[in-house]
C-alpha positions as CSV (number, residue, x, y, z in Angstrom):
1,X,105.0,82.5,147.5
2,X,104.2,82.5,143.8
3,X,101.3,80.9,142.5
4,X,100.2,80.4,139.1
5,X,96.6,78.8,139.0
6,X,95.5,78.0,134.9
7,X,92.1,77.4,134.6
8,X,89.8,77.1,131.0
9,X,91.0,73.6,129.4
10,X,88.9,70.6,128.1
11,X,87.4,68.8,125.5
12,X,86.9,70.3,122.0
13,X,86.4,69.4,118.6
14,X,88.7,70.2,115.8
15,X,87.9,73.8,114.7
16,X,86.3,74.8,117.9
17,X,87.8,77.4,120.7
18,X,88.4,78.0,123.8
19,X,90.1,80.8,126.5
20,X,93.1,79.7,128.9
21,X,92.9,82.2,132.2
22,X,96.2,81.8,134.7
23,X,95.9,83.7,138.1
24,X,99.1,85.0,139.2
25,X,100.1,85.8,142.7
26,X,103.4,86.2,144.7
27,X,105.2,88.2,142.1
28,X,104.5,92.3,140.4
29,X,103.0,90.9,137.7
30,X,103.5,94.1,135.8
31,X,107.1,93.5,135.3
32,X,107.4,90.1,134.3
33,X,107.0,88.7,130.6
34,X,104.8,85.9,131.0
35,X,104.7,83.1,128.5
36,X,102.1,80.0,127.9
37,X,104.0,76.5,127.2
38,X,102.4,73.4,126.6
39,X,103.3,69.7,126.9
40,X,102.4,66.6,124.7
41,X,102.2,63.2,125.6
42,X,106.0,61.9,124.9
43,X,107.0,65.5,124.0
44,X,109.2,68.2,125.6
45,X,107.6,71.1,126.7
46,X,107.4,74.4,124.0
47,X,106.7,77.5,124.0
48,X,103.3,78.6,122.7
49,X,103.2,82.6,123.1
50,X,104.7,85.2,125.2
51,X,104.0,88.8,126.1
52,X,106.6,91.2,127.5
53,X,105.6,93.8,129.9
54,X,105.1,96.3,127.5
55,X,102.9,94.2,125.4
56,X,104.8,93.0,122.9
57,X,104.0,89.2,121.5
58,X,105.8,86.5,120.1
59,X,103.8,83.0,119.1
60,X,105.4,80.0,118.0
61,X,104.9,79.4,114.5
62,X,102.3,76.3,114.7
63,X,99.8,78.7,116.6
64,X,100.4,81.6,114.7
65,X,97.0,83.6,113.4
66,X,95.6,81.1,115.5
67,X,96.1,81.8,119.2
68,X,96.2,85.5,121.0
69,X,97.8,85.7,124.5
70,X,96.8,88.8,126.3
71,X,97.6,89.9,129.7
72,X,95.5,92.1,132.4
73,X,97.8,94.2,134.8
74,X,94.6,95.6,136.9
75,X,93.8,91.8,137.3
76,X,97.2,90.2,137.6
77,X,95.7,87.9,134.7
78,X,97.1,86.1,131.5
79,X,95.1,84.9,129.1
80,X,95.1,82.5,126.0
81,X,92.4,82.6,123.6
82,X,92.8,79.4,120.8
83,X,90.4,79.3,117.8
84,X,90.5,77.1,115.1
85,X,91.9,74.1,117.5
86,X,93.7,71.1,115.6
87,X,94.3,67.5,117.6
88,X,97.9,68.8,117.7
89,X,96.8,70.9,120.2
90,X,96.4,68.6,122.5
91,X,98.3,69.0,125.7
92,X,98.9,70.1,128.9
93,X,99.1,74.2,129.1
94,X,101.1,76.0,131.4
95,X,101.9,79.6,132.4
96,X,105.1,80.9,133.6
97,X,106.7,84.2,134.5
98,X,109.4,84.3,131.9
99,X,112.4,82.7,133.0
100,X,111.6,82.6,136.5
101,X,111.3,78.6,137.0
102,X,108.1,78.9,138.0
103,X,105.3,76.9,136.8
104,X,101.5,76.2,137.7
105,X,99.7,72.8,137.3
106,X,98.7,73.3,133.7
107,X,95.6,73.2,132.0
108,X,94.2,69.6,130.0
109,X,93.7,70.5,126.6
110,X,92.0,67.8,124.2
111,X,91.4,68.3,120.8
112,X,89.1,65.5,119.4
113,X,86.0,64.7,117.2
């Protein structure tokens, strides 16, 4: 079955980075999109950034210049590296094949002093 395992969350203070890692399993990860969403206290979920097969990437705007989403094929990997983290951050992360309805347990980010 699939499974989508992200890992690389926690506590950080404004300013400060850190690197999202999702496993992926149960699906050729090669020919999927994969995206990152996240989820706010009280908010929907969004999109954050996406990557097509081929590499292209799309970021919403409030992340743009800000985040980079990457993917490894050899590793079946997706990756989200975050500098310059705001409070607004804050929030449960999530990867997903690309409309697939699959989801993992997501990743507690906290953006704090």
């Amino acid at each position: 079955q699939v499974q989508l395992v992200e890992s690389g969350g926690g506590l950080v203070q404004p300013g400060g980075s850190l690197r999202l890692s999702c496993t992926v399993s149960g699906i050729t990860f090669r020919f999927y999109g994969m995206g990152w969403y996240r989820q706010a206290p009280g908010k929907q979920r969004e999109m954050v950034a996406s990557i097509t097969s081929g590499g292209t990437t799309n970021y919403a705007d409030s992340v743009q210049g800000r985040f980079t989403i990457s993917r490894d094929n050899a590793k079946n990997m997706l990756y989200l590296q975050m500098n310059s983290l705001k409070p607004e951050d804050t929030a449960v992360y999530y990867c997903t094949p690309l409309q697939s309805g699959y989801w993992g347990q997501g990743t507690q980010v906290t953006v704090s002093s």
